[in-house]
DRENRO-484257 format. One record per residue: residue number from 1; residue in three letters; x, y, z of N, C-alpha, C, O in turn. Coordinates in steps of 0.001 Angstrom, whole numbers. Example, Ala and Ser with C-alpha at 12.3 -4.5 7.8 and 13.67 -1.06 7.14 Angstrom:
% DRENRO-484257
> 1/Ala/13190/-5690/7800/12300/-4500/7800/13200/-3300/7800/14236/-3319/8465
> 2/Ser/12850/-2250/7080/13670/-1060/7140/12900/30/7870/13409/1138/8039
END
This chain:
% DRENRO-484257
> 1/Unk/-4551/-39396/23624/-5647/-39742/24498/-6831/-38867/24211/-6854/-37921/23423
> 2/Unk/-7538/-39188/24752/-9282/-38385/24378/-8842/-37103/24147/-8032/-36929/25058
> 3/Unk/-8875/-36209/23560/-8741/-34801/23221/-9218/-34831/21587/-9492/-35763/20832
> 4/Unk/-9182/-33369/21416/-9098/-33145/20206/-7725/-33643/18962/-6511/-33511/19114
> 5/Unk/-8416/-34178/17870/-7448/-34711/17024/-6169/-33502/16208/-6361/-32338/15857
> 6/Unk/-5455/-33972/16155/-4278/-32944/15813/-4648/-32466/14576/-5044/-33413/13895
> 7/Unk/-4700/-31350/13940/-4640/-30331/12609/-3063/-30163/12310/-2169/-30161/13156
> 8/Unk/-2925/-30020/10907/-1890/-30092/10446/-1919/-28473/10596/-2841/-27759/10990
> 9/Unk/-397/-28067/10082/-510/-26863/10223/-1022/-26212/9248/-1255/-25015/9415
> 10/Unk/-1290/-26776/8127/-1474/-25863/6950/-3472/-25578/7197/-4238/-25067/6379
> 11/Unk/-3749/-26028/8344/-5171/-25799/8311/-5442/-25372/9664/-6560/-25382/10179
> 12/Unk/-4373/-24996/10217/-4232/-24416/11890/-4779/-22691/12047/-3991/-21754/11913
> 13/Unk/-6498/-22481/12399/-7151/-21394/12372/-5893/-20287/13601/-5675/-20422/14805
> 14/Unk/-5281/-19188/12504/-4889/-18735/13544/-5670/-17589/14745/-6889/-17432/14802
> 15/Unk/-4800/-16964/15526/-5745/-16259/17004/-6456/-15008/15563/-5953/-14435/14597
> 16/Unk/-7689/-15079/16114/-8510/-14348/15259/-8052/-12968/15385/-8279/-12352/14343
> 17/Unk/-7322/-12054/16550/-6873/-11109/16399/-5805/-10582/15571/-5740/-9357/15465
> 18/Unk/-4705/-11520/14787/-4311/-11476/14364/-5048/-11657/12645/-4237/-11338/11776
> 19/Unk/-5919/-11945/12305/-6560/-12169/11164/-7279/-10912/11110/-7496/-10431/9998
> 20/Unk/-7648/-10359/12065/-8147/-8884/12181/-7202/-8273/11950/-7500/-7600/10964
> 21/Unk/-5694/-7950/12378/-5263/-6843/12389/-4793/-7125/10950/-4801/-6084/10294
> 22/Unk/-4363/-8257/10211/-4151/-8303/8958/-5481/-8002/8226/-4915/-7735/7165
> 23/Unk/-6440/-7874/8009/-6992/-7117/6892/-7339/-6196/7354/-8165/-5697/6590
> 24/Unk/-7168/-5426/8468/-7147/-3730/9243/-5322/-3317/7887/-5254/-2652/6853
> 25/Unk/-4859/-3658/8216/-3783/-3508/7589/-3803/-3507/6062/-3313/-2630/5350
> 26/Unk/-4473/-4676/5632/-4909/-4881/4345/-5796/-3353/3887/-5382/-2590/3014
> 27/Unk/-6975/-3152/4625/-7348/-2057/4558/-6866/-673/4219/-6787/217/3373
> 28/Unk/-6632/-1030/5284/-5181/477/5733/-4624/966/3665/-4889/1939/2959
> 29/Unk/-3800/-320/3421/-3138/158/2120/-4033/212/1410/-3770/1304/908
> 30/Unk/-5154/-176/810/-6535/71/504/-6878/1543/260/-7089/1926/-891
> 31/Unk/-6933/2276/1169/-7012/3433/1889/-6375/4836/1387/-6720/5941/968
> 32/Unk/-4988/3922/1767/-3761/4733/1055/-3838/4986/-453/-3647/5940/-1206
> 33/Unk/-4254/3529/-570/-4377/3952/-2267/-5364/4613/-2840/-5177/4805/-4041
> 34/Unk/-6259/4991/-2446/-7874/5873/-2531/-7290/7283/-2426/-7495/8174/-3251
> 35/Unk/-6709/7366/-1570/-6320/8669/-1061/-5112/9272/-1952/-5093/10502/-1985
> 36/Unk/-4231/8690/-2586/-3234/8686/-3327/-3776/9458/-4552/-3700/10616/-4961
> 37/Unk/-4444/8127/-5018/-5613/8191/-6716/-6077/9772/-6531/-5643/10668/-7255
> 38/Unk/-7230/10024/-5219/-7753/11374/-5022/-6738/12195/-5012/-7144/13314/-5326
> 39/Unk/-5706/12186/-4820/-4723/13228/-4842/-4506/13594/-6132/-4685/14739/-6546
> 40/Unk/-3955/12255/-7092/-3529/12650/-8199/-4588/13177/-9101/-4246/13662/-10179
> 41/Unk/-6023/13120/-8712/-6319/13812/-9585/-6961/15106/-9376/-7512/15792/-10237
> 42/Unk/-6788/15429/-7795/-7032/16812/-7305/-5777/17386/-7978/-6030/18243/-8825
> 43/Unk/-4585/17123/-7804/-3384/18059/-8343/-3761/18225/-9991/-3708/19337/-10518
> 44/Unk/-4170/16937/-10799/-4034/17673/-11926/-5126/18719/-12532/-4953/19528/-13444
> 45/Unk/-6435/18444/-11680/-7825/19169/-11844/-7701/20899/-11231/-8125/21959/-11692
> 46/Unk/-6892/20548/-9957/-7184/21707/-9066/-6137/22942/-8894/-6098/24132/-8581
> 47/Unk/-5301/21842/-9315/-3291/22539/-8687/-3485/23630/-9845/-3939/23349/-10954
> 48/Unk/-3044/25034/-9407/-2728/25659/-11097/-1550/25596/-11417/-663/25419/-10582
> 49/Unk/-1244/25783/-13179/-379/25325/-13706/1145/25594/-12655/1177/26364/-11695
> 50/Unk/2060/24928/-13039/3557/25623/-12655/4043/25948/-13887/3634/25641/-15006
> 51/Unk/5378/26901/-13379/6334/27071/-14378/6446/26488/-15590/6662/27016/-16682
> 52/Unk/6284/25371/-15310/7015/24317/-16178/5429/23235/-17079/4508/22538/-16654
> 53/Unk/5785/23565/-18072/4580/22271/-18657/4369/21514/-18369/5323/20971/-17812
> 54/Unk/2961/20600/-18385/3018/19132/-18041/3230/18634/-16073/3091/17502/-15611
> 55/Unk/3590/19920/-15296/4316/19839/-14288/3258/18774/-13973/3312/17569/-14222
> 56/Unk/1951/19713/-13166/835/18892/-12628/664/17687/-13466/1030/16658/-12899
> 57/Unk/268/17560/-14502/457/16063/-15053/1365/15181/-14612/1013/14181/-13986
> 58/Unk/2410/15402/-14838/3660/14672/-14201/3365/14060/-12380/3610/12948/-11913
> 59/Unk/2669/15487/-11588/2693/15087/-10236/1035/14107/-9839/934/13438/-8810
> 60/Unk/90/14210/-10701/-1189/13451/-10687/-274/12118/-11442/40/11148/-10753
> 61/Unk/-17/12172/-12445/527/10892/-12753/1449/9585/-11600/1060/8481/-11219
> 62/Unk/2648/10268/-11347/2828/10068/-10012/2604/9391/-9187/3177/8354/-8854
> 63/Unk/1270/10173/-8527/171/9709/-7292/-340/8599/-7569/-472/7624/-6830
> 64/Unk/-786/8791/-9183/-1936/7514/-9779/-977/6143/-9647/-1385/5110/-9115
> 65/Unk/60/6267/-10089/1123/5270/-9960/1444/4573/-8903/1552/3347/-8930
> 66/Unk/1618/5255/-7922/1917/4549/-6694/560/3916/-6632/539/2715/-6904
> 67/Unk/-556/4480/-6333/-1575/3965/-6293/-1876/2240/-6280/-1896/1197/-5628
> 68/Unk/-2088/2929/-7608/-1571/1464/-8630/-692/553/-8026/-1163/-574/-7871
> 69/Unk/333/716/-7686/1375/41/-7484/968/-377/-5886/1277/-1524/-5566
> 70/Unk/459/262/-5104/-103/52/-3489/-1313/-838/-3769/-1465/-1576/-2796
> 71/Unk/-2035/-1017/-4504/-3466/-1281/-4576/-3121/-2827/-5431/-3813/-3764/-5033
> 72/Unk/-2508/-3024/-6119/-2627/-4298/-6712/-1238/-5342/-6118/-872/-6375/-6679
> 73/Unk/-525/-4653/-4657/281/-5251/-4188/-260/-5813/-2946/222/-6795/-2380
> 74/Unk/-1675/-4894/-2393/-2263/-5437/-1301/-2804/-6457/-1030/-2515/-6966/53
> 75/Unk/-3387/-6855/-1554/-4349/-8198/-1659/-2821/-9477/-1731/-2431/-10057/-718
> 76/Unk/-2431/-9599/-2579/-1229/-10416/-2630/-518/-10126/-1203/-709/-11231/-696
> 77/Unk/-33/-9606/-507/26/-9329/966/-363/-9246/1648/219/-9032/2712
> 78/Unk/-1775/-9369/1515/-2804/-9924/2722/-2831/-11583/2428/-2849/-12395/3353
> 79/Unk/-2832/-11858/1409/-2735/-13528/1531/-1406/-14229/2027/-1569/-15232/2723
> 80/Unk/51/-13776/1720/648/-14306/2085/675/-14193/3744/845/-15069/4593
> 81/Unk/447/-12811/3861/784/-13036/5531/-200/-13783/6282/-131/-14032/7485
> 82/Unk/-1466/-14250/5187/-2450/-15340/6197/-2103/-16600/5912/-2386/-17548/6645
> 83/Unk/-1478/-16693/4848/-842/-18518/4529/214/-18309/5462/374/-19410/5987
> 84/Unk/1064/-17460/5983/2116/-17317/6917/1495/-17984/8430/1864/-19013/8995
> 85/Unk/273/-16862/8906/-154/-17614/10223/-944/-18182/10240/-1625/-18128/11265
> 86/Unk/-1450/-19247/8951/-1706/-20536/9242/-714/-21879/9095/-838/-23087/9299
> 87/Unk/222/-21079/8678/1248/-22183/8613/2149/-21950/10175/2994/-22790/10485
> 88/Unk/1962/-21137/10792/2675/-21035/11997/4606/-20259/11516/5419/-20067/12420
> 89/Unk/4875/-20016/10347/5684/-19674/9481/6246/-18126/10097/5352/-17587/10749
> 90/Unk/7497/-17325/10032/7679/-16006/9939/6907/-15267/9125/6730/-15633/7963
> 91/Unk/6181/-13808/9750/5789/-13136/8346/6067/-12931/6716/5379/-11911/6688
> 92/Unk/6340/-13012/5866/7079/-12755/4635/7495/-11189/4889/6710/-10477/5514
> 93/Unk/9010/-10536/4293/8743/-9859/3955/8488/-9029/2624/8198/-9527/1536
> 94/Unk/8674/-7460/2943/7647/-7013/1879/8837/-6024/1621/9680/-5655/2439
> 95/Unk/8667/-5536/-239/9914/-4596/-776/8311/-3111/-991/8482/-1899/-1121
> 96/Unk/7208/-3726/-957/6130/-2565/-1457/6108/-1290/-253/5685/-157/-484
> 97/Unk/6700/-1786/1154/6942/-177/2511/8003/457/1648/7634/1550/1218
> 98/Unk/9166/110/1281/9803/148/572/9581/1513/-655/9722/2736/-647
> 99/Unk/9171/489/-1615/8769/1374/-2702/7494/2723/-2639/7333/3750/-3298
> 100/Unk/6707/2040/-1422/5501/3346/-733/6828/4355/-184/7106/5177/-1056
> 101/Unk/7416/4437/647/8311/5336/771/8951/6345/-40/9061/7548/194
> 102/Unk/9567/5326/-1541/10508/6384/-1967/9480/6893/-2570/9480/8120/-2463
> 103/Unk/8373/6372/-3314/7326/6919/-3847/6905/7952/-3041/7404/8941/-3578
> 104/Unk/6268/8334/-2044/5980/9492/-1790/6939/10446/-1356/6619/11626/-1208
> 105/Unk/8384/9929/-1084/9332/11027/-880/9536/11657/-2319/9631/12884/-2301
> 106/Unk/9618/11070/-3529/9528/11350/-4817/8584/12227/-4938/8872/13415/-4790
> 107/Unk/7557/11923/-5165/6756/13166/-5239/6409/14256/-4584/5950/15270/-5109
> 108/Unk/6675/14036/-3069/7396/15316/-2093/7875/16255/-2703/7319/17282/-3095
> 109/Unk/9446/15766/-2850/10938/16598/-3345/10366/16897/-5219/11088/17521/-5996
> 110/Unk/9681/16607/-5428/9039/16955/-6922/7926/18221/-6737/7949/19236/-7433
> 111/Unk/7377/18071/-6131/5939/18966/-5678/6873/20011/-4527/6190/21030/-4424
> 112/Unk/7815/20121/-3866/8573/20981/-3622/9621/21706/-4238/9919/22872/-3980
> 113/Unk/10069/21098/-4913/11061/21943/-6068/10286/22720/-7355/10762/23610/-8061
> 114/Unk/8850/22066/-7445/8309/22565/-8498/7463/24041/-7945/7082/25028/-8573
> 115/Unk/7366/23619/-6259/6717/25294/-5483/7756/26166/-5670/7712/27313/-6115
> 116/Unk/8756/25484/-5268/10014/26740/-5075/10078/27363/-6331/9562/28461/-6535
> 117/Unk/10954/26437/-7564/11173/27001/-9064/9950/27933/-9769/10129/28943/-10449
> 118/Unk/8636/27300/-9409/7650/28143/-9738/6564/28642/-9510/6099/29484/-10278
END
């Protein structure tokens, strides 16, 4: 009856707050990865050497990596989770919290064993 005509779902605008908090989020890892990059190359510019050769290289390398790995996974995860709530669909999930995790516990327990040893 008189109303507005039905939208399929694949073109169903979702609640705009939710389109906000996904590229706040999108951002967010954005962010992370800026901050990562700046790390890795404060450690290899700034850190003085350790014990061990190559150490700081090894721990800027690292940083740059995840980076990398945060930064070219974001964008691809900001789209799916908006084809998600326009399709009215479950979020997808994601293995990159995942790999951000062991990644910086990695270089943690690396950048701590390398204070202690040297």
């Amino acid at each position: 009856m008189g109303g507005e005509p039905e939208r399929s779902s694949a073109d169903r605008e979702p609640d705009y707050r939710f389109t906000l908090a996904n590229e706040r989020t999108f951002l967010a890892w954005l962010r992370t990865a800026l901050g990562l990059l700046a790390g890795g190359v404060a450690v290899r510019q700034l850190v003085p050497p350790f014990a061990f050769p190559g150490a700081t290289l090894l721990l800027g390398l690292m940083c740059i990596a995840l980076a990398t790995v945060l930064a070219a996974s974001s964008y691809p995860r900001w789209r799916a989770v908006q084809r998600a709530m326009r399709a009215g669909q479950p979020l997808p999930t994601s293995r990159v919290m995942i790999v951000l995790a062991v990644g910086v516990l990695v270089v943690t327990v690396t950048a701590g064993v390398l204070v202690v040893l040297g």
